[in-house]
C-alpha positions as CSV (number, residue, x, y, z in Angstrom):
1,X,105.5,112.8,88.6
2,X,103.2,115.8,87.5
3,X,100.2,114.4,89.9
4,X,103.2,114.2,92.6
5,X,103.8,117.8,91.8
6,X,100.2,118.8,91.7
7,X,99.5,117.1,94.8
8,X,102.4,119.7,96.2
9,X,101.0,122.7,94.8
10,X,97.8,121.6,95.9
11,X,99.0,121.5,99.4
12,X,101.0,124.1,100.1
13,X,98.4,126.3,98.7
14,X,96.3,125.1,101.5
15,X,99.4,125.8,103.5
16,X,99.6,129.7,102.3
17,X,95.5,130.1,103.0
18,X,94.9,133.1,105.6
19,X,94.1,131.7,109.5
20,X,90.4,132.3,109.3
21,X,89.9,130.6,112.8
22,X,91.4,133.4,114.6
23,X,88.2,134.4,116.6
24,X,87.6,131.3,117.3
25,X,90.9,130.2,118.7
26,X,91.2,129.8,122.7
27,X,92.5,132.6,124.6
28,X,95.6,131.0,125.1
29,X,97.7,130.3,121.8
30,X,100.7,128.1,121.4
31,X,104.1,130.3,122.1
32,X,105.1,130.4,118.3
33,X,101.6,132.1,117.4
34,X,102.1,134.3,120.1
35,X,105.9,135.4,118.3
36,X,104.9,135.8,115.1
37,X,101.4,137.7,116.0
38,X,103.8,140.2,117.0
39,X,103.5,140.6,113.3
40,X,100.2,142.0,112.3
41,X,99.1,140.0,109.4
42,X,98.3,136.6,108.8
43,X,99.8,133.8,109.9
44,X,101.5,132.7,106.7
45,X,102.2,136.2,105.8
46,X,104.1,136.9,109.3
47,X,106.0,133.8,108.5
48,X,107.1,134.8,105.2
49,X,107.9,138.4,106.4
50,X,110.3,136.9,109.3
51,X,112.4,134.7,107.0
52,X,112.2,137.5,104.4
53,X,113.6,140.3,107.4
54,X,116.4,137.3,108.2
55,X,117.5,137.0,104.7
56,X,117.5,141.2,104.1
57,X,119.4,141.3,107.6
58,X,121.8,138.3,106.0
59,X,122.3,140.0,102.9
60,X,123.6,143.6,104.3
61,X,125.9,142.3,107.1
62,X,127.4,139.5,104.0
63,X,127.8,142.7,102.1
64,X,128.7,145.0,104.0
65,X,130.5,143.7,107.3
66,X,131.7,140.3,105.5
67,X,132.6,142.2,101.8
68,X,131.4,138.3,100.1
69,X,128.0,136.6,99.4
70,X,129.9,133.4,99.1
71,X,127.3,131.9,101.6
72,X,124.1,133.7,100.9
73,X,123.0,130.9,99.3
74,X,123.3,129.0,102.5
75,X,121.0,132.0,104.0
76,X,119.0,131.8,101.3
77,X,117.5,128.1,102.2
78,X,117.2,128.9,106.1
79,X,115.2,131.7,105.5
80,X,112.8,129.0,102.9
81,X,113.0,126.3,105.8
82,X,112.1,128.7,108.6
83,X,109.0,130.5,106.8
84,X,108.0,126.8,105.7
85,X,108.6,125.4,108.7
86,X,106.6,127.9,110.4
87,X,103.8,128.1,108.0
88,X,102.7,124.5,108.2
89,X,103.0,124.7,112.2
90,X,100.3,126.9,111.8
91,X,98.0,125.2,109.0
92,X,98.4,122.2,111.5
93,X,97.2,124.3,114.4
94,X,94.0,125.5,112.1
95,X,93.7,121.3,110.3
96,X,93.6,120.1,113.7
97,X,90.9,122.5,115.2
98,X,88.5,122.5,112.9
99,X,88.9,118.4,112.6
100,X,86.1,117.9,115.8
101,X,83.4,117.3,113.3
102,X,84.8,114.9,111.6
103,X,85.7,112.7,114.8
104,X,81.9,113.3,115.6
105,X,80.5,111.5,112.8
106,X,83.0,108.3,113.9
107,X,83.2,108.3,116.9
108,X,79.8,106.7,118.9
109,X,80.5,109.2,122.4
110,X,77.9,111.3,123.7
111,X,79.5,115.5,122.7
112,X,80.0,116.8,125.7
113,X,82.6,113.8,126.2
114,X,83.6,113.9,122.6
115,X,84.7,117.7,123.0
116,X,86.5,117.0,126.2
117,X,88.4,114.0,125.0
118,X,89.0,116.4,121.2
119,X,90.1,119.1,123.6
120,X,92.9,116.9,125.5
121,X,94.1,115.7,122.5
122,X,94.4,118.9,120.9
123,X,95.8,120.4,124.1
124,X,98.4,117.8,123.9
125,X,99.4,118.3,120.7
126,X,100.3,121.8,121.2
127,X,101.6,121.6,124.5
128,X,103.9,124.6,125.1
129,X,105.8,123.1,127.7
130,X,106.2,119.5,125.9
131,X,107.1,121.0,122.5
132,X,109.9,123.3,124.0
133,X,111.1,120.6,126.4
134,X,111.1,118.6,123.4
135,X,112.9,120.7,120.9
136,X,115.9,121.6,123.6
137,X,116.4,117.8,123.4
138,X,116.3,117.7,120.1
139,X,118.6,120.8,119.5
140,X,121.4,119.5,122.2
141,X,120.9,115.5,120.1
142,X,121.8,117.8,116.8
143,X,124.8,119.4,118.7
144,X,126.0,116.2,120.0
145,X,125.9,114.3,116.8
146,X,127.4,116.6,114.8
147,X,124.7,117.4,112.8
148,X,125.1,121.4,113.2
149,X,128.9,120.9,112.2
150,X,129.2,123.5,109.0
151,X,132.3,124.1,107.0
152,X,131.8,127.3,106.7
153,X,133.9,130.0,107.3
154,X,133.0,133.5,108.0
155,X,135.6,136.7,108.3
156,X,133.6,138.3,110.8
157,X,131.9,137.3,114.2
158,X,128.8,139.2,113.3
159,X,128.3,136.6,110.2
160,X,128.8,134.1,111.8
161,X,126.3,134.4,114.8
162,X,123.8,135.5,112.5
163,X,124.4,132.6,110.8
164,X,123.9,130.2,114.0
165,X,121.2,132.1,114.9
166,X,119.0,131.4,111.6
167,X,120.1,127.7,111.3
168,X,119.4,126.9,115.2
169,X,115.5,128.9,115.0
170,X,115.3,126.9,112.2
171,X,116.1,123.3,113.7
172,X,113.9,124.4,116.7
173,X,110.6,124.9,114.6
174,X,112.1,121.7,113.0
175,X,111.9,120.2,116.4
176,X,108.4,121.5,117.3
177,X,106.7,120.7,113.9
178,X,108.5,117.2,115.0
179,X,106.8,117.4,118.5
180,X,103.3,117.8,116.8
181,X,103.6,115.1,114.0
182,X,104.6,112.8,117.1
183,X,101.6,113.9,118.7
184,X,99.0,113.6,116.1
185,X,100.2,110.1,115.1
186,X,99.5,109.4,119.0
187,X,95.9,110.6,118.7
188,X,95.4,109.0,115.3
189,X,95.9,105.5,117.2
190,X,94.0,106.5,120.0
191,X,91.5,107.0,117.7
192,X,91.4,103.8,117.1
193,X,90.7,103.0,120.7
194,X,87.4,105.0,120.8
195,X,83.8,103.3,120.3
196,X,82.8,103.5,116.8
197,X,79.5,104.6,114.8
198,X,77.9,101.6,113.3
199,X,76.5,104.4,110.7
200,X,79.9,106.1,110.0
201,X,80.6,106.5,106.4
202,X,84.1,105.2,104.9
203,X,84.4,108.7,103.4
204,X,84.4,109.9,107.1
205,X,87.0,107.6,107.6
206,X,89.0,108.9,104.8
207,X,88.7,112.5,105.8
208,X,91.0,111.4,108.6
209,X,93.1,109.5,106.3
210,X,93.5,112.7,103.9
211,X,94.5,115.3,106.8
212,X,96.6,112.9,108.0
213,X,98.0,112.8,104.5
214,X,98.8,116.2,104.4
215,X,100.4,116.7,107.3
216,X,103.0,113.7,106.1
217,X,103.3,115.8,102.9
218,X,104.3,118.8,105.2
219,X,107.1,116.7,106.8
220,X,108.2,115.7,103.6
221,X,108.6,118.9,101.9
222,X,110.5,119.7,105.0
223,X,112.8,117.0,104.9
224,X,113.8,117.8,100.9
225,X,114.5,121.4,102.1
226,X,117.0,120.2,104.2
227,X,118.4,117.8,101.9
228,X,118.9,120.8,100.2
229,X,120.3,122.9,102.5
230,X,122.9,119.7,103.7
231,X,123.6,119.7,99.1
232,X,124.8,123.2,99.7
233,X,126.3,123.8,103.0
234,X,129.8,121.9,103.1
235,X,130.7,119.2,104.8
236,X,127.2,118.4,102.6
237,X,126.8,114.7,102.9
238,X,130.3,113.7,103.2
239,X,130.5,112.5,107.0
240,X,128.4,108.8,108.3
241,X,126.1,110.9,110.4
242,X,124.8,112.9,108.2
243,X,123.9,110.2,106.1
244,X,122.4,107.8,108.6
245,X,120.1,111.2,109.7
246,X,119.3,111.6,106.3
247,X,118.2,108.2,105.8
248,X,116.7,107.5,109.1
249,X,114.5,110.7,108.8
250,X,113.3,109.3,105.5
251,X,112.1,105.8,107.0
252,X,110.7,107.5,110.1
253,X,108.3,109.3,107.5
254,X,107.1,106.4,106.0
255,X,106.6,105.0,109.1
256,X,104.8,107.6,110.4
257,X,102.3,107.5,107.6
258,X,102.3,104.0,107.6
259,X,102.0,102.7,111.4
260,X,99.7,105.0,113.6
261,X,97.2,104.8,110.3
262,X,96.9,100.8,111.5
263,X,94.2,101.9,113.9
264,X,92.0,103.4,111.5
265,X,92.0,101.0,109.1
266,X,90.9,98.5,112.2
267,X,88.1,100.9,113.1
268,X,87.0,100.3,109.1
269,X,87.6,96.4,109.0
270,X,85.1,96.6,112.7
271,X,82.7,99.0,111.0
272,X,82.9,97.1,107.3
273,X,82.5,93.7,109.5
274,X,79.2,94.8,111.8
275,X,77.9,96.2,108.2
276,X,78.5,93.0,106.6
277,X,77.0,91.0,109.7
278,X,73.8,93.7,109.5
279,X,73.3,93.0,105.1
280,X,73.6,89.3,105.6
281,X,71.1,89.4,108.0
282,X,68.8,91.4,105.9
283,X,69.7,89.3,102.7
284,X,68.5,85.7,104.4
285,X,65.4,88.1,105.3
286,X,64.8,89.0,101.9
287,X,65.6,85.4,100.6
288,X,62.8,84.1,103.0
289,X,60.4,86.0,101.6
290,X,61.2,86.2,98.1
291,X,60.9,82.5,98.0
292,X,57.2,82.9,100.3
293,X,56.4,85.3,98.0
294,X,58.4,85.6,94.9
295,X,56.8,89.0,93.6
296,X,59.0,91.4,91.4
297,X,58.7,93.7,94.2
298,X,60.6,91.2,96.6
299,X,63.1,90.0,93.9
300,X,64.2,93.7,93.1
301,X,64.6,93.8,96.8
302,X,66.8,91.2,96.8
303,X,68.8,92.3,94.2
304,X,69.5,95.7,95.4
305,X,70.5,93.8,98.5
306,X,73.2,91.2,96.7
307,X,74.1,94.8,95.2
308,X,74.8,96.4,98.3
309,X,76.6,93.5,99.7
310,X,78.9,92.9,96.9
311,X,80.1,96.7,97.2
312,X,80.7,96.7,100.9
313,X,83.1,93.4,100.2
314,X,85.2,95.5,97.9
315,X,85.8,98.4,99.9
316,X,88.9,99.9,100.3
317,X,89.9,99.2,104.4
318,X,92.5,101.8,104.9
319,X,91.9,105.1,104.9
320,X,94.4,106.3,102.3
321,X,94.9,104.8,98.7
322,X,97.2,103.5,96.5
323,X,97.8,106.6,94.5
324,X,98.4,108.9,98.1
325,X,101.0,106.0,98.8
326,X,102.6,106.4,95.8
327,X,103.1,110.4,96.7
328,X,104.7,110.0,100.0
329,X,107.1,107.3,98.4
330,X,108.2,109.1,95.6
331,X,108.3,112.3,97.7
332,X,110.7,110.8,100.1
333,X,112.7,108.1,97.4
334,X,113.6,111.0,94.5
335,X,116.0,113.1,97.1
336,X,117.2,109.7,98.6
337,X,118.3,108.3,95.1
338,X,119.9,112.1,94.3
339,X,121.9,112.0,97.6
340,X,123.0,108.4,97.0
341,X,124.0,108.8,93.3
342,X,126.2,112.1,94.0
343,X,128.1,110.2,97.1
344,X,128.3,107.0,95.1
345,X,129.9,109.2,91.8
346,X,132.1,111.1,94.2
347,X,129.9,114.2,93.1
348,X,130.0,115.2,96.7
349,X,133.5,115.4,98.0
């Protein structure tokens, strides 16, 4: 549990880093960078002010229109979820364009091309159009199911809408951090597709499988905000749909760390395979000529060669370990158990 939790902090520090790409970024920016530069400060900063000028604004029309701050605990986590939710949009805007290098020491494409097919992808991925078509749908499937049903009662119009207004920005960013997760995972296994570098190094490999690491951490931490917020906010877990959405949300994350990662770790079995092929060559090579001419020089040779040989058998062949496994399990398990232990006690009424 405390490498879980230091594998959090660890992240969300990241997370809370200053944009220094700014300058660098295409003229053009997504629509949410273009909202909260509004705000002149950082990216993470303008993210925090905006929740923190939703929850002040929550506070004095609770206190003084509605006379109660029954619900402000309610506020309270829309405010975390939106400033969270905004945050990592942007880290994942700065991970993924400044992750071209990376693909360049993988993938075996001449750069021009390389850039070209980086620049699609990442044009995808933050598609404007796609990501707001994308959260309306996913907004009006909330609505439908009767996910955005809240027992809450407010005396006053004006709490209410205010209300609405904070929970519904907060499901869209919900929906567009959704949008680019989907996204990513697409280009992670189209990854997979491209021609690879016989000479690409497994840590190379791995710096694909860390990022994409992170951003499953992301989704998790905004999935145990919610189950938060649903703890809180009646009905809380108390109708079937909530708890199928619940649950379904916590298998799609393991699935989306799990699945679209199958494609990198067949670009390592091909590279670990051609590498193999290449050391046995040189190791019948070196046995030919040790036994011509067995000199200490040729033996060491050969030696370093069995060496070599045995280590690239025992290499790990997907790009994430056991122990990251272990943190996206536990991360997304511990709220499960919580949520089925209060409905199975009756805790939750």
């Amino acid at each position: 549990m405390a490498g879980v939790s230091r594998q959090i902090r660890s992240d969300l520090r990241d997370i809370m880093q200053p944009d220094t790409t700014d300058s660098n970024e295409p003229v053009r920016k997504m629509h949410l960078h273009r909202l909260i530069s509004l705000i002149p400060v950082s990216y993470p900063l303008g993210w925090t002010l905006l929740a923190a000028a939703f929850l002040a604004a929550s506070f004095l029309i609770l206190w003084l229109i509605e006379g109660s701050l029954l619900h402000l605990d309610a506020t309270v986590m829309i405010s975390v979820i939106i400033a969270l939710e905004g945050m990592i949009i942007s880290w994942a805007y700065r991970k993924v364009s400044s992750f071209e290098e990376v693909l360049a020491a993988v993938v075996d494409l001449p750069r021009e091309e390389l850039r070209r097919t980086f620049k699609k992808q990442e044009a995808e991925i933050f598609s404007d159009r796609g990501m707001i078509i994308f959260s309306a749908f996913f907004i009006l499937f909330v609505h439908i199911a009767g996910i955005d049903y809240h027992a809450v009662a407010f005396n006053s119009i004006v709490s209410a809408t205010v209300f609405k207004l904070g929970y519904y920005f907060a499901v869209y960013l919900e929906a567009a951090g959704l949008y680019i997760l989907i996204m990513t995972a697409l280009a992670v296994h189209r990854i997979g597709l491209l021609p690879l570098r016989l000479n690409a190094l497994y840590s190379d490999f791995h710096a694909i499988g860390t990022v994409y690491f992170k951003f499953t951490i992301c989704a998790a931490a905004v999935y145990v905000i919610w189950g938060f917020f649903h703890i809180i906010v009646p009905p809380q877990f108390s109708s079937l749909q909530m708890i199928l959405w619940f649950l379904g949300f916590a298998l799609l994350l393991f699935a989306y760390f799990i699945l679209p990662q199958y494609s990198i770790h067949r670009m390592m079995m091909s590279t670990k395979r051609e590498k193999i092929e290449l050391f046995s060559s040189q190791l019948r090579a070196a046995m030919d000529s040790s036994q011509g001419a067995p000199t200490d020089e040729n033996v060491s040779n050969l030696k370093d060669i069995f060496l070599v040989s045995e280590k690239m058998g025992q290499m790990c062949e997907w790009p994430f370990g056991s122990q990251e496994l272990l943190y996206i399990t536990l991360i997304i398990i511990i709220p499960l158990v919580v949520v089925i232990l209060e409905i199975a006690l009756g805790i939750i009424k």
